[in-house]
N, C-alpha and C positions, 0 to 999 in steps of 0.2 A: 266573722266579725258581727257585731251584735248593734243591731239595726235600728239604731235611736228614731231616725227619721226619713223616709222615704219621698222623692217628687215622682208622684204617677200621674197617669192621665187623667184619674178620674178627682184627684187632689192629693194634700201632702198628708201621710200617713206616719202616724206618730204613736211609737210605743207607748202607753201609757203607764208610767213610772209609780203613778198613781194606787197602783191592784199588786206593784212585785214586793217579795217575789214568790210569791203565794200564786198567781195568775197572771199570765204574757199574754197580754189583750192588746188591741191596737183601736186607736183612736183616729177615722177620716178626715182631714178638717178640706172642705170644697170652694170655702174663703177665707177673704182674709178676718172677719169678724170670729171665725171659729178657729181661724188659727189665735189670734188673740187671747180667744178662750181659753185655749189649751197652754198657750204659754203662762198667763195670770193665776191660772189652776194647777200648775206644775203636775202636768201631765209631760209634759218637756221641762228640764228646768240644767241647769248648769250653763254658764255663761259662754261657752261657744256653740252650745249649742242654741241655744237661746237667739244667740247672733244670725245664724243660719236660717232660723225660724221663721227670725222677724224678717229677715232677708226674702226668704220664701213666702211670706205671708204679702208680703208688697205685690210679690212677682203674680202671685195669683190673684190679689185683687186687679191688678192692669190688665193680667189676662183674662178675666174673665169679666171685664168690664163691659155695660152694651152702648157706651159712649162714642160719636161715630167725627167727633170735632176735637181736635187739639184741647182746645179752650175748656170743652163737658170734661175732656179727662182731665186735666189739669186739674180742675176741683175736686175728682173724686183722689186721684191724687192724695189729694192734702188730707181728706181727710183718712182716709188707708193709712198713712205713715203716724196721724194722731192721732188713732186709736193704738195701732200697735204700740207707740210710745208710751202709752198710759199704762203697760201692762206689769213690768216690772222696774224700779225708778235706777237702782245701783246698779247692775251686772251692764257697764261700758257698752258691751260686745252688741246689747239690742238695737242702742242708738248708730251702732258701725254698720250692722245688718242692713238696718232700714235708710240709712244714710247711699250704703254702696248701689243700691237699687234706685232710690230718689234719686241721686246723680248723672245718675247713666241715663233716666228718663229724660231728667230734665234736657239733658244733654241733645237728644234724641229729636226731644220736640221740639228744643227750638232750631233745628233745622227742618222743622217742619215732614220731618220721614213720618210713612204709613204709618197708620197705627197697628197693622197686621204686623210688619216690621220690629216696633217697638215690642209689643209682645212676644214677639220671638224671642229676641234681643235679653229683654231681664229675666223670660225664663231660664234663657240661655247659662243668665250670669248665675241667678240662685243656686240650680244644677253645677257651677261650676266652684261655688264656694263653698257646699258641701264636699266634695274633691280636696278642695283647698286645705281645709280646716284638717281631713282625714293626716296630710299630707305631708301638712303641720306638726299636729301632734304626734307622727313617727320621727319627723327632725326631730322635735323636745325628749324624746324617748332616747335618739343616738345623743345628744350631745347631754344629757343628766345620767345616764349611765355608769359613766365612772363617778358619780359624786355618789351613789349606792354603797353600801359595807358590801364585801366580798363574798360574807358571811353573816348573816347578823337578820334583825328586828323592823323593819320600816313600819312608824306609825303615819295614820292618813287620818284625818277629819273632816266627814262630810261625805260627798262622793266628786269626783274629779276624775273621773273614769270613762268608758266607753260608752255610758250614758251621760256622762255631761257633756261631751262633744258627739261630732258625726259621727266618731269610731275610733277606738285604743285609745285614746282619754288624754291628759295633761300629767298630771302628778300619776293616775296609776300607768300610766304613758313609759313614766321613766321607770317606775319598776318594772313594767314588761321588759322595756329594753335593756335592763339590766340582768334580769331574768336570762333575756333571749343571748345576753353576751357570757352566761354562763353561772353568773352569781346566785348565790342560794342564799334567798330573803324569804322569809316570815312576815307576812302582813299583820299590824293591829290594829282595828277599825274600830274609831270611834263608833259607839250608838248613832250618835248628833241627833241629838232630843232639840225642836221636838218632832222632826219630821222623819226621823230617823234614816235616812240618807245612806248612813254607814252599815247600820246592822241592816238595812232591804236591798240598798241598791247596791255599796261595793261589796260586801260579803256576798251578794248571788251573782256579780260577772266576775270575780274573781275566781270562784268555786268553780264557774263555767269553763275558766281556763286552766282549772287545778292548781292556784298556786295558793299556796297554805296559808289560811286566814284564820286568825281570831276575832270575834266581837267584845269590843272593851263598854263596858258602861262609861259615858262622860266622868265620870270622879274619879277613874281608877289609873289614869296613865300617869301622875306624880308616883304613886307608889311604884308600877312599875320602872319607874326611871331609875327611884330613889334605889334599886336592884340593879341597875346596871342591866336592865332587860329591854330596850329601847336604845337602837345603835343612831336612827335618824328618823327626821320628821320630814313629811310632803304631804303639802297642802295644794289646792289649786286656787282660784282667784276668781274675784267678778269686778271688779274694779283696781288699778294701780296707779296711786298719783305719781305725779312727776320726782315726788322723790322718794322715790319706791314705797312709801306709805300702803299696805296691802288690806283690801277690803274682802275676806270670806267669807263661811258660814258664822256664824253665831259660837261662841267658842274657842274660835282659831287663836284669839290675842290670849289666852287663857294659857292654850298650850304651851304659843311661841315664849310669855316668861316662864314656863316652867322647863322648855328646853335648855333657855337661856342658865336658868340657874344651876340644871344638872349638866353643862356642858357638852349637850346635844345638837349637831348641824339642824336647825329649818329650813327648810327649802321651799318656795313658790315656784311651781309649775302653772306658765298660762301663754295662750299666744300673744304676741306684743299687741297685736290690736287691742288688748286686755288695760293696756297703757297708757291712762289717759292723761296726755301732755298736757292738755289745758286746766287739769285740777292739779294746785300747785301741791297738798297736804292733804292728808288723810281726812284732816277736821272739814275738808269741803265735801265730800264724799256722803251722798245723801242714802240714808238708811231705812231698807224697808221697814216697813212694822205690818205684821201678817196679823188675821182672825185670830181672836183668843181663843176658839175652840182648838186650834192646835193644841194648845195647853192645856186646857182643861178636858178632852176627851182623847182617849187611846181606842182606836179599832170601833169607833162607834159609842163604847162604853164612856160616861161623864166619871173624872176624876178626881176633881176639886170640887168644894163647897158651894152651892150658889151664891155668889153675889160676890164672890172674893176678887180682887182688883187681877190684872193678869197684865203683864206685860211680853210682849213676843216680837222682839228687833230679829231682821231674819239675819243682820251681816251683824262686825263687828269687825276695827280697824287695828291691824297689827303695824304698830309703827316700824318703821327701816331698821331703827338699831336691831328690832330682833330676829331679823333674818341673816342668812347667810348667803344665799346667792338665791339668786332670779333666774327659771330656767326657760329662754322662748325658741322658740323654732330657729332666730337667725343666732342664739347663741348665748351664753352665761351672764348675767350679771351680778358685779358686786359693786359692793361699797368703795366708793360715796356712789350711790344709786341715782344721784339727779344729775352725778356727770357719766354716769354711764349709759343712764338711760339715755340722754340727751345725745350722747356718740355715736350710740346706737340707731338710733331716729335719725341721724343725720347721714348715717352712712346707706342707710334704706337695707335691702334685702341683699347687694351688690356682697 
């Protein structure tokens, strides 16, 4: 398994996604201000793992706090959880991370327990929701497995793989497991310009597991469709409103109507925490905008003209009509997506 992010003794240890896959470097972060770093710098980046991160990133700020009073940690607290918050605004999962940690402190402290204790305590949890997330994404793996062709093409967009979670991924989640239940797929990997996600990151942990991968340039998968060369689409997620409105890479809403039109299943692969019930619609759904030098340099090298305008939205929103089903750990969803989701959420994990 391919080891996005690590909790050691001496701090959290984080593949740097940054250098692949040309160089497997790893990146130490010893607080939470460089775990921060690493997440805003997409040295870590896909939305569960992200979760995890920011989750981890709490846990080692309180652990390594030299606060000796309720009250001292309490402020340092606050500001641990906003900072991490500031790192990336759409991917759900950071506000869940940092949330499931704050809770449990808070929890903690106003009973007034050690603060040796406490410490214990939310390392304990961070540690356990790396597990989680693993644990996760092999449910979404067994239960999208049969929505896979038998035979056939899966396109992906972005990476939603074993690097965007703690391990075996979301969307490439369910191809493995599709994979593992016997089916012979053909991976096509978007680019995803302009960070290139598809052609670094899933084409090299794919390759790692031998399953046969193409890299498609972003413009070229209509034409492929238009051949009957593309059986299914899976994508993974950083945000889902309430009625199923799906927030991904840059892109995604591109593909999902040109599935649509060539009569190709989309699929969203993400964990339900991925789910956020309080944003009712896609159009609430707040959208990065990253450094123009994304855009206008490759590998170092400047590519565009000085002074030319640049625009660089990292997500973009693929409304419900275009999907087909929602694949999370407790199980499929479709349409109408805001009473399934809602059914879902009400029946918990049981």
């Amino acid at each position: 398994m391919i080891p996005t992010l690590e909790w050691t003794p001496e701090g959290v240890n984080f593949l740097d996604q940054t250098k692949l896959p040309l160089e497997e470097t790893y990146v130490l972060a010893t607080d939470y201000k460089q775990v921060a770093t690493v997440i805003r710098d997409m040295i870590v980046r896909g939305a569960p793992a992200i979760g995890v991160s920011a989750a981890m990133g709490v846990a080692i700020g309180i652990d390594r706090s030299t606060a000796t009073t309720i009250p001292a940690l309490n402020e340092e607290v606050a500001v641990i959880c906003e900072t991490l918050a500031k790192t990336r605004p759409t991917a759900v999962n950071l506000f869940w991370g940092i949330a499931q940690v704050r809770d449990l402190y808070n929890e903690l402290a106003a009973k007034n327990t050690p603060i040796r204790e406490i410490k214990a305590a939310v390392v304990a949890l961070g540690q356990r929701l790396y597990d989680e997330d693993i644990a996760a994404c092999k449910r979404m793996g067994a239960h999208g497995a049969s929505l896979m062709p038998k035979e056939g093409t899966v396109l992906t967009h972005c990476n939603a793989g074993a690097l965007a979670t703690c391990g075996y991924g979301s969307a490439l989640g369910v191809i493995r497991g599709a994979i593992e239940a016997g089916h012979k797929i053909h991976v096509f990997a978007d680019e995803t310009r302009p960070f290139l996600q598809g052609a670094r990151l899933t084409a090299w942990e794919l390759m790692k597991d031998n399953i046969p991968t193409t890299v498609l340039c972003d413009n070229m998968s209509a034409h492929l469709m238009s051949k009957g060369r593309i059986q299914a689409v899976i994508v993974g997620a950083d945000r889902i409103a309430a009625n199923g409105d799906t927030a991904n890479k840059i892109g995604t809403y591109g593909v999902s109507i040109l599935a649509k039109e060539h009569g190709i299943p989309f699929y969203v692969a993400a964990p339900f925490n991925t789910i956020d019930l309080a944003t009712a619609h896609g159009n609430d759904i707040p959208i990065e905008q990253r450094d123009a030098r994304e855009v206008t340099h490759s590998n170092g090298k400047q590519m565009t003209p000085d002074g030319v305008g640049i625009e660089n939205p990292a997500f973009d929103v693929t409304p419900a009509k275009y999907i087909t089903a929602i694949i999370t750990e407790r199980g499929v969803l479709r349409a109408p997506f805001d009473e399934s989701i809602k059914a879902m959420a009400q029946k918990g994990t049981n």
